[in-house]
Structures are given as structure tokens and as C-alpha cells.
N, C-alpha and C positions, 0 to 999 in steps of 0.2 A: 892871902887867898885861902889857906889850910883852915885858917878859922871862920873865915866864910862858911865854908860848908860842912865846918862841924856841928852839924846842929838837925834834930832828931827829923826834920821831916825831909830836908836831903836825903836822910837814910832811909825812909819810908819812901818815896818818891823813886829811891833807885833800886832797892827791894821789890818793889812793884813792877818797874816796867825791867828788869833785868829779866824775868820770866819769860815774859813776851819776847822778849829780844833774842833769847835763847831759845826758843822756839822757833823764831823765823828764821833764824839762822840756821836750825837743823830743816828746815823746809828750804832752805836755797839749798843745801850741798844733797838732798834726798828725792826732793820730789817736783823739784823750779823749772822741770821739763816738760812734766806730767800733767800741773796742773797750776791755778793762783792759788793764794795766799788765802780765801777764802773757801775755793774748792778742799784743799785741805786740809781744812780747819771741818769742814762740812763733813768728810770722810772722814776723820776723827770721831769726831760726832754720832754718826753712822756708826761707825764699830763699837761707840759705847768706851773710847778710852781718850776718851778727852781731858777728866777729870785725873787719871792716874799720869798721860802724856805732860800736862801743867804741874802736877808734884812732884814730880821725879827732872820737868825744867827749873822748879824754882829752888829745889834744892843742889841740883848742880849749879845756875848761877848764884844764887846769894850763899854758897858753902867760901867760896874764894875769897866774893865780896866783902863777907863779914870779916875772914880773917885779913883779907889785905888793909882793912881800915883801921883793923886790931893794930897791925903792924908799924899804920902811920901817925899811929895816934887819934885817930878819929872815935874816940868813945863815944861820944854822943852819936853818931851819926854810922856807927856799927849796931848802937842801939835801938837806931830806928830801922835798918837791917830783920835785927833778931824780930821787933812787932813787927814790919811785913809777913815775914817768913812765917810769925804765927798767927797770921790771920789768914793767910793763904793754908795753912793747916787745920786751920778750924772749918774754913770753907770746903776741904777735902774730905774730914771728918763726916761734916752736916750732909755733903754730896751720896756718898757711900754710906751712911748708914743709918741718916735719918730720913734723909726725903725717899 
């Protein structure tokens, strides 16, 4: 099964949605009273920290990620990891200081 999912787009795939996932998770334990999942994302939006709220989610989850897979041996699939994480970085880049 380990080498199943050693393989670079598993790590792109979970590099990806780990973001999201760490977002909605910080939106059930902050704001799951307040308002949906959408509304929140809307006020985000709103305040103009959307873009910094998704950077600072995708480097706390894929920070773990990568190294837990370091750990299990999953090279290929820590690898695809690392290109999520920098494509989600280039998208922050382009966010804040080009467009």
C-alpha cells in the first residue's frame, strides 16, 4: 500500500487539498456558530486576507506533511508536497504583488 501512494501526484493532490482542509477546520473550531463555510470565506474576502489566511494555512499543513512522509519514506510523494506548496507560493507571490 506505502508504494501505492508513493508517487508524486499523491503528493500534489494532498499538498492541495491539506490547505483547504486546514482552513475548514480552523472555521469549525472559530467561526461554525457565526456563520457557513461560504459566509466565511466571503468575509475573508471582505477584509482583503484571504490570500495571506490560504499561506500561512498551506504552510502550517503541508509543513508536517512533508516531513511526515520524509519520515515514512515517501520521497516521491513528499516531492510532490514540496511542488504544491510551491505553486501555492507562486500564486501568493502573483496575488500580492503582481496583480
Amino acid at each position: 500500500m506505502k508504494d501505492k501512494l508513493d508517487n508524486i501526484i499523491v503528493g500534489i493532490l494532498a499538498g492541495g487539498l491539506f490547505p483547504i482542509l486546514g482552513m475548514y477546520i480552523y472555521f469549525l473550531f472559530t467561526y461554525r456558530s457565526q456563520t457557513t463555510f461560504t459566509g466565511f470565506i466571503d468575509y475573508f474576502s471582505r477584509m482583503h486576507i484571504v490570500v495571506a489566511s490560504i499561506s500561512l494555512s498551506c504552510y502550517i499543513t503541508n509543513l508536517p506533511l512533508f516531513f511526515g512522509m520524509i519520515w515514512l519514506n515517501m520521497n516521491r510523494a513528499a516531492r510532490g508536497v514540496l511542488i504544491s506548496t510551491m505553486c501555492y507560493t507562486a500564486w501568493v507571490v502573483y496575488e500580492k504583488f503582481i496583480s
